[in-house]
C-alpha positions in Angstrom: 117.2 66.4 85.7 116.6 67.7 82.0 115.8 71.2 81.5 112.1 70.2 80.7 111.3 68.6 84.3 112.8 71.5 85.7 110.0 73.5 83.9 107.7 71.4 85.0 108.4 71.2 88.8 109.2 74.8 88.8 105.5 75.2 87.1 103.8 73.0 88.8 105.2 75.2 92.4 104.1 78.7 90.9 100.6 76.9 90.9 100.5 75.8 93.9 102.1 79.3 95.3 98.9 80.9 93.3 96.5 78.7 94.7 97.4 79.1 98.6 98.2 83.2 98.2 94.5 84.2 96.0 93.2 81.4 99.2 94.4 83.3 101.9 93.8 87.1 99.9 90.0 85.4 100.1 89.7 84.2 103.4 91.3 87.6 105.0 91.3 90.1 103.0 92.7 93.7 103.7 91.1 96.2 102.0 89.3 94.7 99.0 91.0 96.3 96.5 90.9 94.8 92.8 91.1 96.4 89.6 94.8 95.5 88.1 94.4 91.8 87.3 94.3 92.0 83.4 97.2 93.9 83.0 99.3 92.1 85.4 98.6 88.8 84.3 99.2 90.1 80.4 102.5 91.4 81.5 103.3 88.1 83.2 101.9 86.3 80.0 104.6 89.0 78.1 107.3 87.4 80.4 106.3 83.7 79.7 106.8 83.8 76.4 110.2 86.4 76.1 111.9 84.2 79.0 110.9 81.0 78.0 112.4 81.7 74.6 115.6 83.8 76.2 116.2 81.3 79.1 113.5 78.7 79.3 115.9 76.4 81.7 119.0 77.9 81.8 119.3 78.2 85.8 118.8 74.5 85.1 121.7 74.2 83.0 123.8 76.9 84.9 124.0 74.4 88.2 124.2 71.7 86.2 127.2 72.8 84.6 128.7 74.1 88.0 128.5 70.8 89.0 130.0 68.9 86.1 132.7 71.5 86.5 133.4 71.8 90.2 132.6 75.7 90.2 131.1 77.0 93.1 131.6 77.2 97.0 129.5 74.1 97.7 131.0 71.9 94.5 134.5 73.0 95.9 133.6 71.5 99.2 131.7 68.8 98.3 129.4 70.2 101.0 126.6 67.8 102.0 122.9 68.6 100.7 121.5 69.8 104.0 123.9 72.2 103.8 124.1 73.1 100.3 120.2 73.8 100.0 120.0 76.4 103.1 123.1 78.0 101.5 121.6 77.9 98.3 118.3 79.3 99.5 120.1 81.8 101.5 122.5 83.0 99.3 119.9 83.2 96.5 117.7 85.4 98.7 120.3 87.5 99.1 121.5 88.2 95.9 117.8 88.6 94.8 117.3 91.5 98.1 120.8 93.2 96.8 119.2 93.3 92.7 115.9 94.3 94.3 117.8 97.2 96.4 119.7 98.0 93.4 116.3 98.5 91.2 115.8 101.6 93.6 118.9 103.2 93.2 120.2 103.0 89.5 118.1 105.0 87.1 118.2 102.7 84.4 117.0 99.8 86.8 114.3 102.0 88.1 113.2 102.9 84.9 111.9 99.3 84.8 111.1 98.3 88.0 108.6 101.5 88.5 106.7 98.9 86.3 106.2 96.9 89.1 105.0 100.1 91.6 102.3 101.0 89.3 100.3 99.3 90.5 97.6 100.8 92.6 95.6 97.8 93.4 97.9 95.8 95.6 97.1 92.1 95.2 98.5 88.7 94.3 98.6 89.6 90.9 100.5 92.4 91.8 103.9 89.8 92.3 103.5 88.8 88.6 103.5 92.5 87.1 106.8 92.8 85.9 108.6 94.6 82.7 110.1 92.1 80.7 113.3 94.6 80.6 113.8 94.0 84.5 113.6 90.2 84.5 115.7 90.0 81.5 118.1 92.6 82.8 118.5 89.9 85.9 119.5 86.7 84.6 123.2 87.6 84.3 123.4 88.2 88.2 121.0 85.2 89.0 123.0 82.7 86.8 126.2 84.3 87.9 125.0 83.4 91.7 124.2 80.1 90.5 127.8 79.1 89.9 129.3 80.9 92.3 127.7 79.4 95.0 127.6 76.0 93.0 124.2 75.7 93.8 122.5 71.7 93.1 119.7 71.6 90.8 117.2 70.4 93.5 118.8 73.7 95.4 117.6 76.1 92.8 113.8 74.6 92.5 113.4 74.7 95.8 114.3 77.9 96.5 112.2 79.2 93.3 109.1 77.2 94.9 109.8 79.1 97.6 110.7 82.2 96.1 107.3 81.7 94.6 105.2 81.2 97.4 106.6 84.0 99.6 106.5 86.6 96.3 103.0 85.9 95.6 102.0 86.1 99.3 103.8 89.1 100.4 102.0 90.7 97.3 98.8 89.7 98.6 95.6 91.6 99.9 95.7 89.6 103.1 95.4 90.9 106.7 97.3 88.7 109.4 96.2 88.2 113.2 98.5 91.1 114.9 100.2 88.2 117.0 101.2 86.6 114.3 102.1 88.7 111.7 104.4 90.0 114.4 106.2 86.8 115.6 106.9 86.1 111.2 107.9 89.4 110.7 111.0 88.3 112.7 112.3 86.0 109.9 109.8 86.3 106.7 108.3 89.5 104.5 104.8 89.4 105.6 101.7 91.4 103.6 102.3 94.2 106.0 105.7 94.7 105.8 106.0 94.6 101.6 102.6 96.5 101.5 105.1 99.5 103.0 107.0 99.0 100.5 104.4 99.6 97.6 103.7 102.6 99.2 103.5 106.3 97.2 105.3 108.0 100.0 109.1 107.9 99.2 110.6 107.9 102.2 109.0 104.1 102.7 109.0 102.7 99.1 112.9 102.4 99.6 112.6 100.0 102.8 111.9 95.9 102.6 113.5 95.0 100.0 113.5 91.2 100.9 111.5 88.8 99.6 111.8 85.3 101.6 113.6 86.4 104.8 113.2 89.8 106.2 116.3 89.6 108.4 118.8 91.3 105.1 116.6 94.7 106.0 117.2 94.2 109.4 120.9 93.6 109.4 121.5 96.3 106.1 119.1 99.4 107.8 116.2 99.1 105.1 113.9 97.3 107.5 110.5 99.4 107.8 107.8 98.3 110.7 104.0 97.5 109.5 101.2 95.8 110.5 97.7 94.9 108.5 96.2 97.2 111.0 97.6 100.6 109.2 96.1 101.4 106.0 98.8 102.0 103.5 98.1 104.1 99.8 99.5 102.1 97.1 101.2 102.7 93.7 103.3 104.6 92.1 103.8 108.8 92.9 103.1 110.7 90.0 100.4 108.1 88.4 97.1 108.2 89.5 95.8 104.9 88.2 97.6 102.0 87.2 98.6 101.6 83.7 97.1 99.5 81.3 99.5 96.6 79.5 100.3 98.7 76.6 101.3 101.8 78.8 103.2 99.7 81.4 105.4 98.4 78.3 106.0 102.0 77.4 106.4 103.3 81.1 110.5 102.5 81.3 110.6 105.5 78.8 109.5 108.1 81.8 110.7 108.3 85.4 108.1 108.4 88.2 108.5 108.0 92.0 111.8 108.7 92.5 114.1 112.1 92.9 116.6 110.6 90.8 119.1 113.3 88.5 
């Protein structure tokens, strides 16, 4: 697989992860709030352009080369595909809950991620708004995770079509049927449970950290109960509104919404 059909598929899944999460944010939505769209989708648009030109398909070439070289834990094993794609997916998941977690507790991290918290209106949009600094600031540890688990090409699309589809949902405005939400809560970071984690209180912004599985919060003590029925207040402490995309570019040079020295 070139580097360029890897763009492709990869594109043609964040689509399709759009187009079911903004569905099911219409068809049930929570608490109707909008507001934040043009800056998020201009920081996204920031991100498009500085990663496409940093890393347009390196995880591409990363597993690739992994292969070619018999790096990894599933190259060394020559472990079977439906093997190596849960472990990919898994491992992958992991590593992205551990950065995630880590983004909390590092100033510097924070600094960038707060980006992301600013946001008071939470929505699907809301799982594209991103400083360039933190993705950028990633791609050492994601590439790195890569190899080390010698992740296959096909491995690392799915799980980023995945990845996909559970950010962009998890961000969403959406209110679940109670008996549902609970029984997917079990395994998967519904609304709900990430909407706690957007909220302005501090004690609850440091909980779910997963993204695809919600099982890492369970097993590592940052898993924090929620259903659509409470009403959470969004954002970031300290910032009343969200920012604009000129002052969410600036933001990393401030610290809000966290006690750190």
């Amino acid at each position: 697989m070139t580097e360029n059909e890897f763009n492709v598929l990869r594109s043609a899944g964040f689509v399709l992860a759009a187009a079911v999460a903004v569905g099911l944010q219409r068809w049930r939505p929570h608490a109707h709030i909008r507001g934040s769209l043009p800056s998020n989708v201009g920081l996204w648009a920031v991100n498009l352009v500085v990663l496409g030109v940093v890393c347009g398909g390196c995880a591409c070439v990363a597993a690739r080369w992994a292969a070619t070289a018999r790096m990894g834990l599933i190259n060394v094993t020559s472990a079977p595909f439906w093997i190596a794609l849960p472990v990919t997916i898994l491992t992958l998941d992991f590593v992205s809950y551990c950065w995630h977690r880590a983004n909390h507790r590092i100033r510097a991290l924070w600094r960038f991620h707060q980006v992301h918290h600013s946001d008071a209106a939470f929505s699907v949009s809301t799982g594209v708004r991103f400083h360039p600094g933190e993705l950028f600031l990633s791609l050492p540890l994601r590439l790195a995770a890569i190899v080390a688990v010698g992740a296959p090409i096909v491995g690392v699309i799915v799980f980023e079509i995945v990845f996909s589809m559970a950010n962009l949902i998890e961000h969403g405005d959406i209110d679940l049927p109670l008996a549902l939400e609970q029984r997917l809560a079990l395994i998967s970071i519904t609304p709900a449970l990430h909407r706690r984690h957007h909220s302005r209180v501090r004690g609850e912004l440091d909980n779910n950290f997963g993204t695809i599985f919600s099982f890492w919060d369970r097993l590592l003590g940052t898993f924090l109960d929620n259903s659509s029925a409470a009403s959470v207040d969004t954002g970031l402490p300290g910032i009343a509104e969200t920012p604009g995309l000129r002052a969410a570019l600036v933001l990393p040079r401030r610290v809000f919404g966290r006690p750190i020295p």
